[in-house]
C-alpha positions in Angstrom: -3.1 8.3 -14.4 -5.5 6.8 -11.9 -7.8 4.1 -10.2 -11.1 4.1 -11.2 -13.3 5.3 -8.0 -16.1 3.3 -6.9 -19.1 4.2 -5.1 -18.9 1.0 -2.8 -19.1 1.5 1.0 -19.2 -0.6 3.9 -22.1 -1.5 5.9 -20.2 -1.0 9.4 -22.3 1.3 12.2 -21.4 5.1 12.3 -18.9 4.0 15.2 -17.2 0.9 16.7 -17.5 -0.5 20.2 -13.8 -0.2 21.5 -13.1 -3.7 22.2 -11.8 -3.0 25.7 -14.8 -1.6 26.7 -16.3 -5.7 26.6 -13.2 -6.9 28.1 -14.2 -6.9 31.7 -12.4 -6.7 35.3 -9.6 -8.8 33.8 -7.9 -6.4 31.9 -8.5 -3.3 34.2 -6.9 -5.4 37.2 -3.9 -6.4 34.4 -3.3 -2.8 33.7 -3.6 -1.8 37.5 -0.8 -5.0 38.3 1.5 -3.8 35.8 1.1 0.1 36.6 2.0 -0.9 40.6 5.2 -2.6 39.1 6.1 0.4 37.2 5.9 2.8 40.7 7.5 0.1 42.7 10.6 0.7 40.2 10.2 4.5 40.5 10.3 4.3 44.4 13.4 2.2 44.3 15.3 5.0 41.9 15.0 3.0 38.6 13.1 4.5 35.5 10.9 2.4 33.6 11.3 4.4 30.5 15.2 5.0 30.0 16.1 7.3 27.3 18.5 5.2 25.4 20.0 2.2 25.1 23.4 1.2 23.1 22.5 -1.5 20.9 25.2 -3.3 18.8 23.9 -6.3 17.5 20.3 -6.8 16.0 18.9 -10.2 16.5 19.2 -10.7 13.0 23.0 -9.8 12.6 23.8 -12.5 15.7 22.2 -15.3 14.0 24.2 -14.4 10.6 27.5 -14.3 12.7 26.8 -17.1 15.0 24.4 -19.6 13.1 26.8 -21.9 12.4 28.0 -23.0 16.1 27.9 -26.6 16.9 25.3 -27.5 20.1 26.2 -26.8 24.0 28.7 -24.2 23.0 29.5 -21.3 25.2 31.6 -18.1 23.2 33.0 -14.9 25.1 31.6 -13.0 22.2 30.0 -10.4 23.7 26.6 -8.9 22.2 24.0 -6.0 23.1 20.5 -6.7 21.7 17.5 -5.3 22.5 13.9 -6.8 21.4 10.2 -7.5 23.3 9.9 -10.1 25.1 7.3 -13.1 23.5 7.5 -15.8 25.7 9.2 -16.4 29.0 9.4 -19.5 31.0 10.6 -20.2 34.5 13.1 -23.0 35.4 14.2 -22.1 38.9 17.8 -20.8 38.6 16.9 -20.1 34.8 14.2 -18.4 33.1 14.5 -19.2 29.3 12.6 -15.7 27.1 12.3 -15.3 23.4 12.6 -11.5 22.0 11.7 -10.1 19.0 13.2 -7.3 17.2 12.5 -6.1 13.7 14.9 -8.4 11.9 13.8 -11.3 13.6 13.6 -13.1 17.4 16.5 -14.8 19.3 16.1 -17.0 23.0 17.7 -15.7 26.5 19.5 -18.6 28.3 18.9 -16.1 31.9 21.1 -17.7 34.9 20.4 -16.3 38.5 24.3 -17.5 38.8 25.1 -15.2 35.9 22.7 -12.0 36.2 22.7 -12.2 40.7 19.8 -12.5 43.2 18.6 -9.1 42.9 18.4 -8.5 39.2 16.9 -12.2 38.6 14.0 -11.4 40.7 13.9 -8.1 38.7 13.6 -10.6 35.5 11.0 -12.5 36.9 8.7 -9.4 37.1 9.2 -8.7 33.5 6.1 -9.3 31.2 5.1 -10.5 28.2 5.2 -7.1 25.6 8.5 -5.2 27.7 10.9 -4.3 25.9 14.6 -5.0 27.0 18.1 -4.4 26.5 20.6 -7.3 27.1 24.5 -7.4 27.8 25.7 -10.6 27.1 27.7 -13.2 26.0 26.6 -15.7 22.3 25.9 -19.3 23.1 24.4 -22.5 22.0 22.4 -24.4 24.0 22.9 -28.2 24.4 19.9 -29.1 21.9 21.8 -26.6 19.6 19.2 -23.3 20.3 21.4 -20.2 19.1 20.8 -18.4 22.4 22.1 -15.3 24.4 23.4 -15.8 27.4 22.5 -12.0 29.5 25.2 -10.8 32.3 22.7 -7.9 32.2 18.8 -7.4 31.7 17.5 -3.5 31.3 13.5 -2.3 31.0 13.4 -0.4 28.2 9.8 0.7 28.2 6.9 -1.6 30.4 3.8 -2.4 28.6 1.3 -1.4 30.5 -1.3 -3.5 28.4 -1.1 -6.8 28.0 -0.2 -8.4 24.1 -2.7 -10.2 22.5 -2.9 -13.8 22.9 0.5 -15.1 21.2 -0.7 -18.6 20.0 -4.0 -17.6 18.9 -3.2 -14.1 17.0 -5.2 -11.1 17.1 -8.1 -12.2 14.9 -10.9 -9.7 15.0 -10.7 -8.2 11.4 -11.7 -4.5 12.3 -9.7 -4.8 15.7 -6.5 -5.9 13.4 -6.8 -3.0 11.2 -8.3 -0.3 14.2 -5.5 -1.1 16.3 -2.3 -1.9 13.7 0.5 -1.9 16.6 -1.3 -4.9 18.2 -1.7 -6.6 14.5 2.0 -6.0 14.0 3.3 -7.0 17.7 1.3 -10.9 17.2 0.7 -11.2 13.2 3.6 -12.8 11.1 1.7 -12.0 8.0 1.2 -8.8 8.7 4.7 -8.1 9.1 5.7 -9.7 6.0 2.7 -7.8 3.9 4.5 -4.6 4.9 8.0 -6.0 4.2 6.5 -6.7 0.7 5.3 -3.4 0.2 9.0 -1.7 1.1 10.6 -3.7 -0.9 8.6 -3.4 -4.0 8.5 0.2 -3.5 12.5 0.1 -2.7 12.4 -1.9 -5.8 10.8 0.5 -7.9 13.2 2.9 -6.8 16.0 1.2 -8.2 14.5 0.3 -11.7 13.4 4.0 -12.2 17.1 5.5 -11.4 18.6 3.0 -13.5 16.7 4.3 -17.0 17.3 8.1 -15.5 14.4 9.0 -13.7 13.8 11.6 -11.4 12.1 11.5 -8.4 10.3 14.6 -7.4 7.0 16.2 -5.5 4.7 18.0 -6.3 1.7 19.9 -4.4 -1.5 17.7 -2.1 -3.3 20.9 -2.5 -4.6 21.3 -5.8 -6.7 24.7 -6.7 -8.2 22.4 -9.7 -9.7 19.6 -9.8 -8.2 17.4 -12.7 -5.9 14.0 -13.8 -8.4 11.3 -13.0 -12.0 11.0 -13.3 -12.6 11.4 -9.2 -14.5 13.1 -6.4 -12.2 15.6 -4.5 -11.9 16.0 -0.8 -12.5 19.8 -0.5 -10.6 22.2 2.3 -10.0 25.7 2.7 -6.9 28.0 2.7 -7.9 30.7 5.1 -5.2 33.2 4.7 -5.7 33.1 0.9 -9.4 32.8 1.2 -9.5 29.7 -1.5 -11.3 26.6 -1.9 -8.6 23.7 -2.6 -8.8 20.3 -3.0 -6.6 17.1 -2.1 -4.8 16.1 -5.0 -6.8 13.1 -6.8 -3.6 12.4 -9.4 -0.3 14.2 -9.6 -0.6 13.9 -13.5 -0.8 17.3 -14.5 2.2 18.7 -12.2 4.2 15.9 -13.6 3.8 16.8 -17.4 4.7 20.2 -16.6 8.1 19.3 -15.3 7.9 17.7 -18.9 7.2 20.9 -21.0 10.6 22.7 -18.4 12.6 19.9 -19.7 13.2 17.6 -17.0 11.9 14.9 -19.4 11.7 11.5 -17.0 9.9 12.0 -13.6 8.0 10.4 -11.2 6.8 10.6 -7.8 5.4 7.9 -5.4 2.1 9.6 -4.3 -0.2 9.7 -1.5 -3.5 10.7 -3.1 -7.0 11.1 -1.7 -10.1 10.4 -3.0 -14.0 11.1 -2.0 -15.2 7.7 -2.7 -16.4 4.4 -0.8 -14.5 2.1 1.0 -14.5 -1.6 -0.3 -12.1 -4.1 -0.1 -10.3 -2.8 -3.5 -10.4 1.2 -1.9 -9.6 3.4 0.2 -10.0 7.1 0.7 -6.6 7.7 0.5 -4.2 5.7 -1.3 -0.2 5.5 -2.7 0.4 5.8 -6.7 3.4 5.6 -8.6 2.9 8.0 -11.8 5.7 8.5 -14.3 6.6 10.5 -17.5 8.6 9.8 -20.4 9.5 12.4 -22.7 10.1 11.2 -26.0 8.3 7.8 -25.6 4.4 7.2 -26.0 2.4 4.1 -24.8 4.2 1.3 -26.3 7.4 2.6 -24.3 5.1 2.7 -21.0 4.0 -0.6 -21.6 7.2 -2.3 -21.7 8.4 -0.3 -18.5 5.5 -1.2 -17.0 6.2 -5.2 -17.2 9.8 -4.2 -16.0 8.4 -2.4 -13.0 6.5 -4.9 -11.5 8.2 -8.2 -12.9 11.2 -7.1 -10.9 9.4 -5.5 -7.9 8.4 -9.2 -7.5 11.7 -11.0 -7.7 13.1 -8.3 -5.3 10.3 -8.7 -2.9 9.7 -12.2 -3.2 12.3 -13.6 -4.8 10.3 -15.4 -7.4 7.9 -14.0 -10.4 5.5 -16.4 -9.4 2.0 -15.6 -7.6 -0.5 -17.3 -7.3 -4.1 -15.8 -8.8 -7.3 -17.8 -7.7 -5.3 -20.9 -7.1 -3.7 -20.8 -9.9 0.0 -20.2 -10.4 1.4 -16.9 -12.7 4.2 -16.1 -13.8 4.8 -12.6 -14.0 7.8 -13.1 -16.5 5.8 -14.6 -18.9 4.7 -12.1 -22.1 1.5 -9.9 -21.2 -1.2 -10.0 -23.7 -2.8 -6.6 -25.5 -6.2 -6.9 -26.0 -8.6 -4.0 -26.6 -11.5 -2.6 -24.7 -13.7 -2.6 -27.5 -13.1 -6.5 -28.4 -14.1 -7.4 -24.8 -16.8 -5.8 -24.8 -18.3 -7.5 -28.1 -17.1 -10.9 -27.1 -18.8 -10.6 -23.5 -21.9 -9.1 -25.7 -22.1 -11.2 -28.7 -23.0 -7.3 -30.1 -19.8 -6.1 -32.3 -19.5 -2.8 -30.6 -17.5 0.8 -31.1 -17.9 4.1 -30.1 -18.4 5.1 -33.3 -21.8 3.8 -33.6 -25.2 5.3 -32.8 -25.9 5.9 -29.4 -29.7 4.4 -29.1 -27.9 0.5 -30.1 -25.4 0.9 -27.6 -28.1 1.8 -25.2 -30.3 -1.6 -26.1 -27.1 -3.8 -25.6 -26.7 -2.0 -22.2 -30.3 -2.6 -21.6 -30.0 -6.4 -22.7 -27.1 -7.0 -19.9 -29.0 -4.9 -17.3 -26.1 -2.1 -17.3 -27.4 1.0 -15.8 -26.9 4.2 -18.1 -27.0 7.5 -17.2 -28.7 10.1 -19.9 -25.4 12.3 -20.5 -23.5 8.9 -21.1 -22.0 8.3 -25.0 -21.4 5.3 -26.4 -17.8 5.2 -25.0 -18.6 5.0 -21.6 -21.5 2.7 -22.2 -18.7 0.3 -23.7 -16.7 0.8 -20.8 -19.8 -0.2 -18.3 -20.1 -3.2 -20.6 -16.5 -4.2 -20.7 -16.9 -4.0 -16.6 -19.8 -6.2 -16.4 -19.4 -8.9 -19.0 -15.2 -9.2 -19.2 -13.6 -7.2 -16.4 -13.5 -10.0 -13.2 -12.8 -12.6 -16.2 -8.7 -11.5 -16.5 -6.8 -13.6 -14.2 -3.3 -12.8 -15.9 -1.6 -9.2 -16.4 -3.3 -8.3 -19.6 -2.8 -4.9 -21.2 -6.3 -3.7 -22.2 -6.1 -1.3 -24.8 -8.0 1.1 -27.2 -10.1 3.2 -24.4 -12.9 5.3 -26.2 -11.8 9.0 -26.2 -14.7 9.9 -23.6 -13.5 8.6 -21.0 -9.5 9.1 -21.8 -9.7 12.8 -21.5 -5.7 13.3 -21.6 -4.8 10.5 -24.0 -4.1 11.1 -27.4 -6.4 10.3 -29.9 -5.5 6.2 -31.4 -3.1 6.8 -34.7 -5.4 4.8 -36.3 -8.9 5.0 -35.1 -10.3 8.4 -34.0 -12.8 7.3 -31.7 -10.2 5.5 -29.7 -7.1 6.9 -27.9 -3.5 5.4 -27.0 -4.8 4.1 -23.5 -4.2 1.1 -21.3 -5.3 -0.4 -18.7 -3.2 -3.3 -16.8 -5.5 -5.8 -15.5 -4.5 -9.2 -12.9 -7.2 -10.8 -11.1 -10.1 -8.6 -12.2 -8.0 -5.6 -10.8 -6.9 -2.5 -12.6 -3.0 -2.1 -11.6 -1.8 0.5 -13.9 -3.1 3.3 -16.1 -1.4 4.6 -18.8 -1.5 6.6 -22.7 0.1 8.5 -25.1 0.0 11.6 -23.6 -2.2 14.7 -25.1 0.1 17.4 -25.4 -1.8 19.4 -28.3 -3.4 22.4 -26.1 -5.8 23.1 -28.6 -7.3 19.8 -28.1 -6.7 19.8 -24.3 -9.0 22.8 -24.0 -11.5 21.1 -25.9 -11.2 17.9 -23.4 -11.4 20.2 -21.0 -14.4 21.7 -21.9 -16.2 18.2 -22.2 -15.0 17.8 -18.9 -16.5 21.0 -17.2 -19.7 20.5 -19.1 -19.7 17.3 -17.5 -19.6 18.4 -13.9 -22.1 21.3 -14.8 -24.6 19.0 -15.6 -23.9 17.0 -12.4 -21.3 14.9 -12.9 -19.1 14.7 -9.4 -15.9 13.3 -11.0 -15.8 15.2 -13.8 -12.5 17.6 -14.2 -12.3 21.3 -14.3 -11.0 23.4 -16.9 -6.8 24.1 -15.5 -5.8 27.2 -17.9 -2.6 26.6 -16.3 -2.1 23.4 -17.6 -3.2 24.6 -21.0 -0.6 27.5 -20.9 2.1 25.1 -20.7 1.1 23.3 -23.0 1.0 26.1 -25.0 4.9 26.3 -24.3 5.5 22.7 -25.7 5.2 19.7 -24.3 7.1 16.9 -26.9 6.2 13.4 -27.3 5.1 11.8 -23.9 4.6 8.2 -22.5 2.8 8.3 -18.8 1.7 6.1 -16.3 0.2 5.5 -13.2 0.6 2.4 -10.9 -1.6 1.3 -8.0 1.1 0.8 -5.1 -1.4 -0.7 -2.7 -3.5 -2.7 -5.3 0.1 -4.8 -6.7 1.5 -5.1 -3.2 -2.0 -6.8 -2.4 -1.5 -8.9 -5.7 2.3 -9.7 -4.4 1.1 -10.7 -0.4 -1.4 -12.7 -1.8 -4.0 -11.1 -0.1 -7.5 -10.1 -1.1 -8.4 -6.8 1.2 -6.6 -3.7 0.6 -6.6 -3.1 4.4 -4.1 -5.7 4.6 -1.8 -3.6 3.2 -2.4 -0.2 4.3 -0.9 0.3 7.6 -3.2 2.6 8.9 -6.8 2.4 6.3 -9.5 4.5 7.3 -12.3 3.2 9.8 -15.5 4.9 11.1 -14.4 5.9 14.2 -14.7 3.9 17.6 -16.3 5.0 20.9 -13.9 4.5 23.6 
């Protein structure tokens, strides 16, 4: 199961401009302030960079146990949190600071009274972006702030580098992406776009053990080329001496564990392939692919619904997003509508594979689809369906019925032998999922296979290769199969509400930057 590739790129230069390198004086004599603080500590006997620190509390956990005291209330409850520090203000005998950990940010209520001469004055050199550790007692101030009150303020590591700008955010697009720490440190909504994506993940998790699945690996380095239609990154084993390639789709691993009798798997995928980068790809890329002995696509479509209808409860704790302004339910039934039936609607031209090639061609020509001379009238249709229906689906929508050229490991449609068992989920105009009735005839699968090597012979980049491994285990007995793939990135950009993939790719790749 796969994403379709794409040959989009972006226009970026061949490298970036680091943005420091336009910053000026100002942040070299920052740095060069911060640095003398951090050897003024050293030549006292402290250490900037402890090695620990004995936390017992996170700021999240303090505000659950402490949330409900009543305004200017002062506990012996004693608490060690650590966190950076966001803001800090000076009041004389009191500095008031905000610090953020992971589950959330909490104010220091800092008395000189409390914490002594020295170690205020110590306090008062801290900057925006340390990190501290904090021994202290829970309190309210009088306007009610849940606050901690510190008998004891410790560096835990100095930033050297100043955060960016707290009120203002780190806005530069490629800078926010280039230089994810800083997005994180400044960016609410990139912190919650990667809380989404752990939870529906997590949430996947859960839904998967609880119908018996088993979660497993299998190889990045592929000696074949096969499982999606997909141009390979290529690298070479030198003690073997062998080409191999990243995986492009764990597909044919999983099935095998299938024919040995493990009969539900999946695996949660990193997977790589040689394309363009647009805002709907990357290079590399996270899938969910599972395999159902026993079922076939029907079976794959319901799990599919159950999948991502709860990943979005447990993430967001609603099944409702909003798609162009407009608000979905995601519990609401998901239509099935065929490829083929698209395709002649956004034509006017009733159309099917089974037809002859040269009218396919003049309804291609008519709606100024580019066709390539190998092409059959499958994966003309499938052009067509992209053009004149694909970025017209705003609600999940099962589109069905894929001609058989371009399903290569999908069994043939019980009822029409120019289609297979194939669907495609579609939200937005974006594929989500992948999935079939899985081919497990070997016979058949070498024939596929054949097509597919033909393909690539005659210049065709994503083409598969012939894997007589795969055949031979098929040749072993593979029973009755439902499969599917799921585009982790692609429905945790659909759940965020966000329209770049970037946004939710912690680290996406960039052309690189000249520092």
């Amino acid at each position: 199961m796969s994403e379709p590739t794409d040959p989009h790129s972006d226009d970026t230069p061949d490298v970036v401009a680091a943005p420091e390198a336009a910053a000026g004086s100002g942040l070299a004599a920052e740095k060069e302030r911060r640095l003398g603080l951090v050897e003024a500590m050293r030549e006292s006997g402290d250490n900037p960079y402890p090695y620990r620190f004995d936390r017992t509390h996170t700021l999240a956990d303090v505000r659950s146990g402490w949330g409900h005291l009543e305004p200017g209330i002062e506990t012996e409850d004693p608490v060690s949190v650590a966190g950076r520090i966001m803001l800090k203000r000076d009041s004389g005998k009191l500095i008031f600071a905000t610090i953020r950990d992971r589950s959330g940010e909490i104010q220091l209520f800092i008395s000189k009274a409390v914490v002594g001469d020295d170690e205020f004055a110590a306090i008062k050199d801290l900057d925006l972006g340390d990190w501290v550790g904090v021994n202290g007692t829970v309190m309210t101030t009088r306007k009610g702030e849940l606050s901690v009150k510190p008998d004891h303020v410790e560096l835990l590591s100095k930033a050297i580098r100043p955060m960016p700008d707290k009120w203002h955010g780190l806005t530069d697009i490629d800078t926010r992406f280039r230089q994810r720490y800083a997005d994180l440190i400044v960016n609410e909504d990139a912190r919650r776009n990667f809380e989404i994506r752990h939870e529906t993940v997590a949430s996947f998790r859960r839904t998967l053990a609880k119908h018996g699945f088993i979660e497993v690996e299998t190889p990045v380095l592929h000696p074949e080329v096969g499982g999606a239609h997909a141009r390979p990154f290529t690298t070479h084993h030198n003690t073997l001496d062998m080409q191999l390639y990243l995986r492009i789709a764990v597909e044919l691993y999983l099935k095998r564990l299938i024919v040995g009798g493990m009969e539900r798997v999946y695996e949660i995928a990193r997977t790589f392939r040689n394309e363009g980068v647009s805002t709907r790809h990357n290079p590399e890329f996270t899938m969910m692919e599972l395999y159902q002995a026993f079922g076939d696509w029907n079976d794959v479509m319901d799990i599919t619904e159950e999948l991502i209808t709860t990943a979005a409860q447990d993430a967001l704790g609603t099944t409702v997003v909003e798609v162009r302004g407009e608000q979905v339910d995601l519990a609401d039934a998901w239509p099935r509508k065929r490829m083929i039936d698209y395709a002649s609607e956004g034509t006017g031209v009733e159309l099917h594979p089974s037809m002859p090639i040269s009218d396919v061609r003049k309804v291609a020509a008519n709606h100024d689809v580019f066709v390539e001379d190998r092409w059959g009238a499958g994966k003309i249709i499938e052009e067509l369906f992209e053009k004149t229906a694909e970025s017209s689906i705003i609600r999940p929508t099962f589109v069905t019925g894929h001609p058989v050229e371009i399903s290569p490991l999908a069994r043939v449609d019980r009822n029409d032998p120019f289609l297979t068992e194939r669907f495609e989920l579609f939200v937005d105009g974006r594929e989500l999922a992948n999935g079939y009735s899985e081919l497990n005839d070997p016979v058949e699968q070498r024939a596929r296979f054949e097509d597919e090597q033909a393909a690539k012979a005659a210049g065709d980049d994503e083409a598969g290769s012939l894997d007589e491994d795969y055949i031979r285990a098929l040749e072993y007995g593979m029973p009755p199969t439902g499969g599917l793939g799921i585009g982790i990135d692609r429905l945790a950009m659909l759940l965020a509400g966000v329209d770049s993939i970037k946004e939710v790719i912690l680290f996406p790749t960039l052309r690189p930057e000249v520092h």
